[in-house]
C-alpha positions in Angstrom: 153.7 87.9 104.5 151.1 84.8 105.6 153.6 82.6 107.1 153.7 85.5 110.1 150.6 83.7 110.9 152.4 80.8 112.0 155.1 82.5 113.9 156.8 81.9 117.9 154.3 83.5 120.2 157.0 83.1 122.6 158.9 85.9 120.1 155.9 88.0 120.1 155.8 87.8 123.7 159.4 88.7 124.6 159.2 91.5 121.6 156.1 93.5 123.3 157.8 92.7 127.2 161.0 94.5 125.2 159.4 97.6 123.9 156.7 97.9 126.7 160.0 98.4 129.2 161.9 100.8 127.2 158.4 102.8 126.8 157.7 103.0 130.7 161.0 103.6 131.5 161.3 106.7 129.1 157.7 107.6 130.1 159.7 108.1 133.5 161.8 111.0 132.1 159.7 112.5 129.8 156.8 114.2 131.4 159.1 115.7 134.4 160.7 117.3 131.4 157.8 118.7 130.2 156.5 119.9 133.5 159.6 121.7 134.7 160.1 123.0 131.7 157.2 125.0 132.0 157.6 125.7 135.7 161.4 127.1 135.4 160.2 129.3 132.5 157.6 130.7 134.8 160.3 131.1 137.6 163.1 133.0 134.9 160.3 135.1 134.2 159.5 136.6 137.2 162.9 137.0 137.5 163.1 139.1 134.3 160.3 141.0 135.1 161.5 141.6 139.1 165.2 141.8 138.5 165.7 140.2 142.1 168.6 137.6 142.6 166.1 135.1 144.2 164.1 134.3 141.3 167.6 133.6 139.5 168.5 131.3 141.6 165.5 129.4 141.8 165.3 129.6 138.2 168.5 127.8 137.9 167.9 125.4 140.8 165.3 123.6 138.5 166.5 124.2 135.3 169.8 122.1 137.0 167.2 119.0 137.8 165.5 119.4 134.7 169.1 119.0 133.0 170.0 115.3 134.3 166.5 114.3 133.8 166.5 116.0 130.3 169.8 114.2 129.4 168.1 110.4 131.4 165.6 110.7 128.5 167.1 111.4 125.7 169.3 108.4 126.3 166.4 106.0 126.6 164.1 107.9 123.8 166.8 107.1 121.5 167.1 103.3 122.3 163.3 103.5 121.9 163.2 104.5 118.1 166.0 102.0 117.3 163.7 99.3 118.7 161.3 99.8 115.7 163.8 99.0 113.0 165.2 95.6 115.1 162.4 94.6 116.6 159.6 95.4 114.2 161.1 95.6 110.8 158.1 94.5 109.1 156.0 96.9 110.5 158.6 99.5 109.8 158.5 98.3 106.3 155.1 98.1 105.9 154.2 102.1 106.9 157.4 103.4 107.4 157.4 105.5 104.8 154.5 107.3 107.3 155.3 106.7 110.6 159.2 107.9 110.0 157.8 111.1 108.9 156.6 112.9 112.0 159.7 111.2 113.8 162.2 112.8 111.1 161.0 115.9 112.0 161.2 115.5 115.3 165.1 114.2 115.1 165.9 117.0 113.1 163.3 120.2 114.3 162.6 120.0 117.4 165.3 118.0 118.8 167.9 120.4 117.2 165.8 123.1 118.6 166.5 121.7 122.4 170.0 120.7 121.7 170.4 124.5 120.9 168.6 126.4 123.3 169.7 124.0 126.1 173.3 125.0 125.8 172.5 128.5 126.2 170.1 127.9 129.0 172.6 126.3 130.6 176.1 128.2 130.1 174.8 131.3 129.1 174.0 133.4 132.1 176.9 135.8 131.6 177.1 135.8 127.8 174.0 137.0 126.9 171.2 139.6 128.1 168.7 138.4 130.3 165.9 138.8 127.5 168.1 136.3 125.3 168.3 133.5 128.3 164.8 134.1 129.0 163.6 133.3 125.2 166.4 130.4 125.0 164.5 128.6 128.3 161.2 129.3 126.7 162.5 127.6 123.7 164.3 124.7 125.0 161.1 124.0 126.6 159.2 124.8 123.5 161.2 122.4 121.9 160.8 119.7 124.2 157.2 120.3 123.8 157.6 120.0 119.9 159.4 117.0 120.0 156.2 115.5 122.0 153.9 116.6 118.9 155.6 114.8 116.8 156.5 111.5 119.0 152.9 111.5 119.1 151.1 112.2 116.3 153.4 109.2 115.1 151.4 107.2 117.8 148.3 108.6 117.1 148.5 107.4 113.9 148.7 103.8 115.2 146.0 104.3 116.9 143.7 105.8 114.4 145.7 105.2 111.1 144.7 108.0 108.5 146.3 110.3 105.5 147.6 107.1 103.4 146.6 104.6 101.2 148.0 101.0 100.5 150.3 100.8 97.5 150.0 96.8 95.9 153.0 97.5 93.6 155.3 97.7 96.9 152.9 96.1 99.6 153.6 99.4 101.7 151.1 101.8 103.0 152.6 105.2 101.3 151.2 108.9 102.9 148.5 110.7 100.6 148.1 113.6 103.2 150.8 114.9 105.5 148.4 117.3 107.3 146.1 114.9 107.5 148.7 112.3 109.4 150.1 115.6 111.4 146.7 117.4 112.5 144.1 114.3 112.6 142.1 114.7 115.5 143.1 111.9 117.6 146.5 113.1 117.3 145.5 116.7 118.7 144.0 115.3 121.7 146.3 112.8 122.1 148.9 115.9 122.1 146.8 118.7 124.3 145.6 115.7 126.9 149.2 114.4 127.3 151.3 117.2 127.7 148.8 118.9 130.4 149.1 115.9 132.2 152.8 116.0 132.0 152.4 119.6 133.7 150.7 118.1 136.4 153.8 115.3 137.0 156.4 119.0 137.1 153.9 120.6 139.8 153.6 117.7 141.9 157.5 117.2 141.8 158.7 120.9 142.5 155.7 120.5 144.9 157.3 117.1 146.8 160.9 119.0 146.8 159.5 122.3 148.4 158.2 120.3 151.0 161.3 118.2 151.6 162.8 121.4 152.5 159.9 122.6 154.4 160.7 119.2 156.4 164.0 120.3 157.3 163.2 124.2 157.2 165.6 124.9 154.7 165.4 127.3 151.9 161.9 127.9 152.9 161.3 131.2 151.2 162.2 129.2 148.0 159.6 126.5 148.8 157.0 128.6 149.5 157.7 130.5 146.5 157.9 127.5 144.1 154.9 125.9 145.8 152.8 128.5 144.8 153.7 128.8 141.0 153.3 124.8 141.2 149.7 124.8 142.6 149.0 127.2 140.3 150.2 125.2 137.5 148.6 122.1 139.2 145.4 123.3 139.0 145.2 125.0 135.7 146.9 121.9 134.0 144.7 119.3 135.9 141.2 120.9 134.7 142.7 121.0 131.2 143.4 117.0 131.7 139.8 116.3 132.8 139.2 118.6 129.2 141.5 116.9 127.0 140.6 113.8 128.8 137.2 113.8 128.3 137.5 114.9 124.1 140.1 111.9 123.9 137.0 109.4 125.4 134.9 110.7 122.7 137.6 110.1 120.0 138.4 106.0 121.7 134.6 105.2 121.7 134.4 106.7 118.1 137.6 104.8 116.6 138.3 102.8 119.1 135.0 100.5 121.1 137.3 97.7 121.9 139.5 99.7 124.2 136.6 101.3 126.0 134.9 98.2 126.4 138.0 96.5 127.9 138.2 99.8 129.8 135.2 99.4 132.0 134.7 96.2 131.2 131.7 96.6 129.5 130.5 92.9 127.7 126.6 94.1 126.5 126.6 97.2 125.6 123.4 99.5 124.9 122.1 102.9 125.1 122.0 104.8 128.6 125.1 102.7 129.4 126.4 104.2 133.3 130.2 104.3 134.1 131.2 101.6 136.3 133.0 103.2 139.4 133.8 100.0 141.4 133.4 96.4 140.2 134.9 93.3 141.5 136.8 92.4 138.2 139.4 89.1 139.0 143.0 91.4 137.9 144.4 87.6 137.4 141.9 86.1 134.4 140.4 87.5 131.7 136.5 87.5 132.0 134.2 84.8 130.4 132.6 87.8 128.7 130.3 85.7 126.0 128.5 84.3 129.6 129.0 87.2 131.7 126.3 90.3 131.5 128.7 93.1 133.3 131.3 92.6 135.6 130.4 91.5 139.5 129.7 93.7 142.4 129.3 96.6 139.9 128.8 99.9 141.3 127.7 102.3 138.3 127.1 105.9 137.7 123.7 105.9 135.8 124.2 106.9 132.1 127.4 107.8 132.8 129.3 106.3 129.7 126.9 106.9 127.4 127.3 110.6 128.4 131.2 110.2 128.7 131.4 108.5 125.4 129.0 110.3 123.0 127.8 113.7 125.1 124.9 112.2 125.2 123.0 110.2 128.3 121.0 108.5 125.5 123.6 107.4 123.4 124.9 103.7 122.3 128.0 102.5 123.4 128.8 98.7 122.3 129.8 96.1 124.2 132.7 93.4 123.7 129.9 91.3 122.7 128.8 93.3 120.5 131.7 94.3 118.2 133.0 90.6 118.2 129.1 89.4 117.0 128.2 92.3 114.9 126.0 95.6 115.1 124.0 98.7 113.8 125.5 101.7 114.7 123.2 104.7 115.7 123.7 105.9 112.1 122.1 103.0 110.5 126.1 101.8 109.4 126.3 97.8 110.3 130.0 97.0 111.7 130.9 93.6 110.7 131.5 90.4 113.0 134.7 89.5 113.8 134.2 86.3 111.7 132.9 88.9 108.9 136.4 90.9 109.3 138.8 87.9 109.4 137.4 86.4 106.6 137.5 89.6 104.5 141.2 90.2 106.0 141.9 86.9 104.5 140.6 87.8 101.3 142.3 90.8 101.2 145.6 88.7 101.9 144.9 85.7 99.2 143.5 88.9 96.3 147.5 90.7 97.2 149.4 87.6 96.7 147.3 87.2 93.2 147.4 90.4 92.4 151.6 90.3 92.9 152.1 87.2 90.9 149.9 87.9 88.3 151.8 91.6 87.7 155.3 89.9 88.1 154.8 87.6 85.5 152.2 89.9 83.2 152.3 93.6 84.2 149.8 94.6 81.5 147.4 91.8 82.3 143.6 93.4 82.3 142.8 91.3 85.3 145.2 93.0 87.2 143.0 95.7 87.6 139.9 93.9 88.9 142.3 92.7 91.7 143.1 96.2 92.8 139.2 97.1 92.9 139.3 94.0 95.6 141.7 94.9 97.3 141.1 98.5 98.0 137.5 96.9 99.0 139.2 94.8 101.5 141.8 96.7 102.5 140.2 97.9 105.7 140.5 94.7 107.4 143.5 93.5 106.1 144.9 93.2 109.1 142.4 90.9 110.4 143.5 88.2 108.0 146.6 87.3 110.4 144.1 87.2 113.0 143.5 83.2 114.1 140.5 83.4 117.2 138.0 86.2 117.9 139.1 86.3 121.3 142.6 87.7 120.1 140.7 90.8 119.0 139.9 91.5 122.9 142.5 92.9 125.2 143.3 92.0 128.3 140.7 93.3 130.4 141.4 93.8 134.0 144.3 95.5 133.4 142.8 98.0 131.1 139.9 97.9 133.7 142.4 98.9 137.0 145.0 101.2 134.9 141.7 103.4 133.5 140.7 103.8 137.6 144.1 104.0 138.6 144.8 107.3 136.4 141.2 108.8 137.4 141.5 108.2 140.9 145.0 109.9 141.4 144.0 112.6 138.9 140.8 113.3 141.2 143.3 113.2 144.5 145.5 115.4 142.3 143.4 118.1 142.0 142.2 118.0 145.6 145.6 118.0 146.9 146.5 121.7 144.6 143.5 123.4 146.0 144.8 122.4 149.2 148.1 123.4 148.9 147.4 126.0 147.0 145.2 127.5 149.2 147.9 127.3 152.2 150.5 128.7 150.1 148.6 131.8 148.8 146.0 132.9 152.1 148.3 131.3 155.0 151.8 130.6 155.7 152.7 127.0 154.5 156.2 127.5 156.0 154.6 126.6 159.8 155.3 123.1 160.6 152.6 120.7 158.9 154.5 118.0 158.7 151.7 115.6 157.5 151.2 117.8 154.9 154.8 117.6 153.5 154.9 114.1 153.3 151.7 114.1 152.1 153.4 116.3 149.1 156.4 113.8 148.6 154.5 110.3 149.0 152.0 112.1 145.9 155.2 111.4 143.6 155.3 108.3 143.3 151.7 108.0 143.6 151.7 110.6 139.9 154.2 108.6 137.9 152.1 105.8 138.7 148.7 107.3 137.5 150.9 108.7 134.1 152.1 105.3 133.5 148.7 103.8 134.2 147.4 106.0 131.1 149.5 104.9 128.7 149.4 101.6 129.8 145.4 101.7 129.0 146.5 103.7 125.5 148.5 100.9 124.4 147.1 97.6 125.9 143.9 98.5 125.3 144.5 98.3 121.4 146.2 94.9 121.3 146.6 93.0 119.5 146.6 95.5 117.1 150.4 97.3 116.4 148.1 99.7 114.3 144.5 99.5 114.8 142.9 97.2 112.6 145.5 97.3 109.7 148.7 95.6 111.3 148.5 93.2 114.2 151.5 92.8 116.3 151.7 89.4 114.8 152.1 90.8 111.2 154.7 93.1 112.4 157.8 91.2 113.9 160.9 90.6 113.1 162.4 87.7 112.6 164.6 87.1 115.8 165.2 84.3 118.4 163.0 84.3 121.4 166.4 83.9 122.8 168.1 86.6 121.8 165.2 89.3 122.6 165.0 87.8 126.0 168.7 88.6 126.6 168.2 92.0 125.0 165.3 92.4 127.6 167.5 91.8 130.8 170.1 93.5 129.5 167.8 96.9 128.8 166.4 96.0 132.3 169.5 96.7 134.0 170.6 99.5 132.0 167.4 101.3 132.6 167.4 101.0 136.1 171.1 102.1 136.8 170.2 104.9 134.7 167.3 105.4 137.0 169.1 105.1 140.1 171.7 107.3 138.5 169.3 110.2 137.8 167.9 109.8 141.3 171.1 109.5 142.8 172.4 112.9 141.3 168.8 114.8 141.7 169.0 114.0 145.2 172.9 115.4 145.6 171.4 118.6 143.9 168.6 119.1 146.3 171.0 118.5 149.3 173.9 120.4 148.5 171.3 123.4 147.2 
């Protein structure tokens, strides 16, 4: 595996563009599915509970829109997974026998559980009792909600690899604990903090539709109706974000410093640290953080990432400074330099090319075991050994620094904007022309997908270059293409993506209009 040290950047580069465009572009579909589904299967149950014709037909106005966004994703998730066996084989290789887990039973669980229910969601209004279609849309959205646990805890496990153990026979990390890999954690938070947050994307879309008919004072009783149940669900899912949110910070700082460094660009870190609200951070070049103390123009609140980090207004957060030279952890634990970690990573690399030639040509050799012993002591920063410069080790800063404040910012407006609504909807009549406050409704779409894409954008830029955190660099994972190739690939997915897009826009809008 060490000539991946010396492989085409240019082939890395085009890889990550690749997979980075299929992710956003699913990301586009999937938490819309997640929203509405909970929102229809709020609306199908009032109307089992009332028995009146109206709640039936706006049950099966959204479940119509949350059927061509349903079908968008599933064509782009599939092209997704794919992408891991072309484009990163040897990272597939190397844990797949781990990471393929939680996606298997996804494919054949929870995906089969959607296929199912969907079918009777959709065709089944007159075939079975209205108890039957009400469990089959609480299960299709169930099982879209299933099939996030797993997509997940798969990337969870990237994050914050645990549950295996590195096998020197077959140079693959092989699972020890499946409940360990399913439940860690980082994977729960991940989950909770994630779908919640889809929830809020459902609210503020049946929210931006309502209003749209508001605007042209059409099926008004229906907006109001649904604009209610979505502030509702807008309000109670965005406190549980700012929850979830705020365990998942206290899992990155644990398992994670270098992302929450590059977060709020945080060089010298310390204890009482505050959480930088504005700072004047140049989006176009990464900082000169071994000169600079904190970033320019910095407007802090006092204490506030030591608090957000640790619970604690006391407590040590490090720097990017500080985990590339070395420090003491509040527990007395010393993490290594980064010059430490490459050279052990190294080591680790040299002791499992030994350790493979000496068992292919003696596999009862006594020395054989020694090597193992070295190995498993090295193993931990394996992945460091493909590592050439410190400064690969930090990610790109001011985009992790703008995407963290874009997703707070809109998630602050968010919640704002449903106890405004939400107020109107419940104690006054939101039907009476407020024009401003329709549009405000629709130009909060865009303005949502933005603030979700922002998040995962920090999730998975802010561990590069790692492909799983500390144990594979992106490097070390590859596959052996041509730039060239890829690149065509790219544009070619690029297109595709967008007339799917403009497809599923295209018919969503027909269905509104012709409602």
């Amino acid at each position: 595996m060490t000539h991946l040290l010396t492989i085409d950047p240019t082939l890395i580069d085009w890889s990550r563009a690749q997979f980075a465009l299929t992710a956003i572009y699913h990301w586009l579909f999937v938490p819309l599915t997640l929203g509405l589904a909970l929102i229809m299967g709020i609306m199908e149950t009032c109307y089992y509970r009332t028995g009146k014709r109206f709640w039936k037909d706006t049950a099966v106005f959204w479940q119509r829109l949350f059927g061509v966004n349903f079908a968008m994703g599933v064509a782009t998730g599939i092209i997704l997974e794919f992408e891991f066996g072309t484009n990163w084989s040897n990272y597939s290789w190397f844990v797949g026998d781990i990471f393929g887990a939680p996606l298997a039973v996804e494919g054949i669980v929870a995906f089969f559980m959607e296929s199912t229910f969907v079918a009777v969601m959709f065709f089944g209004w007159q075939k079975v009792s209205r108890g039957f279609h009400l469990a089959a849309t609480w299960l299709t959205g169930l099982g879209a909600t299933i099939s996030a646990w797993w997509i997940l805890v798969a990337n969870a496990w990237m994050q914050n690899p645990v549950g295996c153990a590195f096998n020197p026979d077959t140079v693959r990390n092989e699972m020890t604990s499946f409940a360990e890999v399913a439940l860690s954690p980082f994977a729960v938070d991940k989950f909770c903090h994630t779908v919640t947050s889809a929830w809020l994307v459902g609210a503020v879309f049946v929210c931006a539709v309502s209003s749209w008919y508001l605007l042209r004072r059409r099926e008004q009783v229906m907006a109001r109706q649904s604009i209610r149940i979505a502030s509702v669900v807008g309000i109670v899912a965005g406190l549980l974000t700012l929850f979830t949110g705020d365990l998942s910070a206290v899992k990155v700082a644990e398992k994670q410093p270098m992302k929450l460094a590059a977060m709020e660009a945080l060089y010298d870190g310390g204890e009482g640290v505050g959480l930088t609200a504005v700072a004047a951070v140049n989006p176009f070049v990464q900082p000169d953080y071994a000169k600079d103390g904190e970033a320019p123009l910095r407007i802090a609140i006092p204490k506030g990432l030591s608090l957000l980090a640790t619970h604690s207004t006391d407590g040590f957060v490090p720097g990017v400074n500080d985990i590339l030279n070395g420090y003491t952890r509040p527990d007395g634990k010393r993490e290594l330099s980064a010059e430490e970690k490459i050279a052990r990573g190294r080591r680790a690399i040299t002791t499992l090319a030994q350790y493979r030639q000496l068992r292919s040509a003696n596999p009862s050799d006594s020395r054989l075991s020694r090597l193992a012993d070295q190995l498993k002591a090295d193993m931990p920063y394996f992945g460091y050994g493909y590592i050439k410069d410190r400064a690969e080790l930090v990610p790109y800063i001011p985009v992790n620094f703008y995407a963290f404040r874009v997703m707070v910012g809109v998630g602050t407006l968010l919640m704002l904007f449903f106890l405004f609504i939400g107020h109107l909807a419940w104690r006054c009549d939101v039907t009476e022309q407020r024009c401003w406050l329709y549009w405000a409704a629709i130009a909060m779409l865009p303005l949502t997908y933005i603030a979700s894409e922002a998040g995962w954008i920090v999730a998975e830029l802010g561990r590069q270059p790692w492909a799983i955190q500390d144990m594979m660099p992106t490097v070390a994972a590859i596959s052996d293409l041509q730039p060239g190739s890829v690149a065509f690939t790219f544009f070619l997915f690029l297109v595709l993506f967008t007339v799917l897009l403009a497809a599923e826009i295209s018919i969503m809008c027909r269905v509104i209009k012709n409602k």
